[in-house]
SEMARLO-722089 format. One record per residue (C-alpha): residue number from 1; chain; residue in three letters; x, y, z. Coordinates in nm, 2 decimals. Layout:
SEMARLO-722089
<atom nr="NUM" kette="A" rest="ALA" east="X" north="Y" up="Z"/>
...
END
This chain:
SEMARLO-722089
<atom nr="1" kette="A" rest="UNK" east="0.00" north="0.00" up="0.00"/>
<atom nr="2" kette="A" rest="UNK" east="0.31" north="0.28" up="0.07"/>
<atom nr="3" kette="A" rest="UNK" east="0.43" north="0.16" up="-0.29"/>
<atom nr="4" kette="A" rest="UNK" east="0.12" north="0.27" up="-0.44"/>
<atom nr="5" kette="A" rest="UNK" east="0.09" north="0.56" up="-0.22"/>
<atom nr="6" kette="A" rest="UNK" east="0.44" north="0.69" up="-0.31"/>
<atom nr="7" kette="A" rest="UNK" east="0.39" north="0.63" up="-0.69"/>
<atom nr="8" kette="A" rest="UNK" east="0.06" north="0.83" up="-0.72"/>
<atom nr="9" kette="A" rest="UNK" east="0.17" north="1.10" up="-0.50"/>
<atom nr="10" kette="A" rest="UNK" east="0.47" north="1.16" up="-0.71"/>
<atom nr="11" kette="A" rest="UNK" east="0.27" north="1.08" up="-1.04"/>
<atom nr="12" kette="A" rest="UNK" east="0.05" north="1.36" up="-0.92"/>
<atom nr="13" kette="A" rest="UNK" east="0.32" north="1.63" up="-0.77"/>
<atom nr="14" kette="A" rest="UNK" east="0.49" north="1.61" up="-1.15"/>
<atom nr="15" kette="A" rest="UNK" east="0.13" north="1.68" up="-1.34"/>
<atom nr="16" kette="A" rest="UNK" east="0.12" north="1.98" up="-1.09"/>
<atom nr="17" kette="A" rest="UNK" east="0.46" north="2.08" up="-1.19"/>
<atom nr="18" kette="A" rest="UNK" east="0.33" north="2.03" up="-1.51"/>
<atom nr="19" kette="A" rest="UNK" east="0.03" north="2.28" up="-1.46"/>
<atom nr="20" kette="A" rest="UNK" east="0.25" north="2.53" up="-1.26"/>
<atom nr="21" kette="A" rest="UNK" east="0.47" north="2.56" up="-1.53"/>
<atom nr="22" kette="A" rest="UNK" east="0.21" north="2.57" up="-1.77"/>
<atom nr="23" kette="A" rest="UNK" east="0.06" north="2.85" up="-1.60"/>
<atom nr="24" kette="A" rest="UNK" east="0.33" north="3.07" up="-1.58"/>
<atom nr="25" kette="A" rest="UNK" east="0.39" north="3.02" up="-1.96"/>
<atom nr="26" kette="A" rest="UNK" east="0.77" north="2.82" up="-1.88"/>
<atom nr="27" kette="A" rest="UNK" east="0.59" north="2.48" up="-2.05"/>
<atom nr="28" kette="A" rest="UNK" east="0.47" north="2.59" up="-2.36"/>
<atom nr="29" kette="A" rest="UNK" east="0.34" north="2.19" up="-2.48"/>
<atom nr="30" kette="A" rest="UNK" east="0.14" north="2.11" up="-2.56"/>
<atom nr="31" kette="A" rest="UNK" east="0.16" north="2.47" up="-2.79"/>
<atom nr="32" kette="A" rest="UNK" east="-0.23" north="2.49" up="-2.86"/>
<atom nr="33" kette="A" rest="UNK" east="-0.29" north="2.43" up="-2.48"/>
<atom nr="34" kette="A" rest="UNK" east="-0.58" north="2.65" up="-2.30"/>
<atom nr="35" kette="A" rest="UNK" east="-0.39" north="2.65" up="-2.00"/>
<atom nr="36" kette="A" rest="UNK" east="-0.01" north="2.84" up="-2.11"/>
<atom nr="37" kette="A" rest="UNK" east="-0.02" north="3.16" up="-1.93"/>
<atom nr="38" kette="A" rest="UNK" east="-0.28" north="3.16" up="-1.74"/>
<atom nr="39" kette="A" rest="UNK" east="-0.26" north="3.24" up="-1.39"/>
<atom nr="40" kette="A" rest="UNK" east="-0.52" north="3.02" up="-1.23"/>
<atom nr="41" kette="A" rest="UNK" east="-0.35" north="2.71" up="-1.35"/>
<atom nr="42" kette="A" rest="UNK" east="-0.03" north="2.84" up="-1.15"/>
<atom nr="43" kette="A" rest="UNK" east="-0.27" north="2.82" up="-0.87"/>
<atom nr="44" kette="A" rest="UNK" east="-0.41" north="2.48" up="-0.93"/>
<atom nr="45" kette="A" rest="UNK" east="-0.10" north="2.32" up="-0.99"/>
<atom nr="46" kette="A" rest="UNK" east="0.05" north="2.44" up="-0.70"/>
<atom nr="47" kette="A" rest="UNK" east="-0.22" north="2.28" up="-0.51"/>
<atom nr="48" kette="A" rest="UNK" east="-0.19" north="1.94" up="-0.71"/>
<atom nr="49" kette="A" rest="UNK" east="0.14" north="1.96" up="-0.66"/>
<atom nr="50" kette="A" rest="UNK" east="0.12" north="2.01" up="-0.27"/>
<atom nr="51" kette="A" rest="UNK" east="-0.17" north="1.72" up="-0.25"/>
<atom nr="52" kette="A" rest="UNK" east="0.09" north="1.48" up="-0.43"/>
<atom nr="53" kette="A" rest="UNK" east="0.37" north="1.55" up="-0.16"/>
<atom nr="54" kette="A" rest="UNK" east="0.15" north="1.51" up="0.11"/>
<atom nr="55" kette="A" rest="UNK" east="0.11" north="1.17" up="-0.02"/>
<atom nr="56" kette="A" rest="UNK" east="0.44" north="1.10" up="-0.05"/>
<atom nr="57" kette="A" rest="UNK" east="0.46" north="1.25" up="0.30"/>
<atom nr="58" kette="A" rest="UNK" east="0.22" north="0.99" up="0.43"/>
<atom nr="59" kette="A" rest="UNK" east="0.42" north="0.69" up="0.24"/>
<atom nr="60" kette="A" rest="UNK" east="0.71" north="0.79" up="0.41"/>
<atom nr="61" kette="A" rest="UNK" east="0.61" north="0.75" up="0.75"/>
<atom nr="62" kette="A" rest="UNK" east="0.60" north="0.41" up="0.95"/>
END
């Protein structure tokens, strides 16, 4: 059960990368994408991203 917590938490904290980046216009792919530059998607990646740590948090701990 850790195993699979860890791999989804870190599956989920890159996609938030992914949407941070996006959002702040660094990640420009796909280039057609609804979500470069805009400033919410900064805002919900950030969150993804902190829900995925937390979960690598929790498979960390004994």
């Amino acid at each position: 059960m850790r195993t699979l917590l860890l791999i989804v938490g870190i599956f989920i904290l890159l996609i938030g990368l992914i949407w941070t980046g996006q959002g702040a216009g660094i990640v420009r792919w796909p280039v057609q994408s609804f979500m470069i530059d805009q400033s919410k998607w900064m805002l919900y990646g950030g969150l993804t991203a902190l829900g995925g740590a937390v979960l690598i948090f929790l498979s960390r701990r004994r």
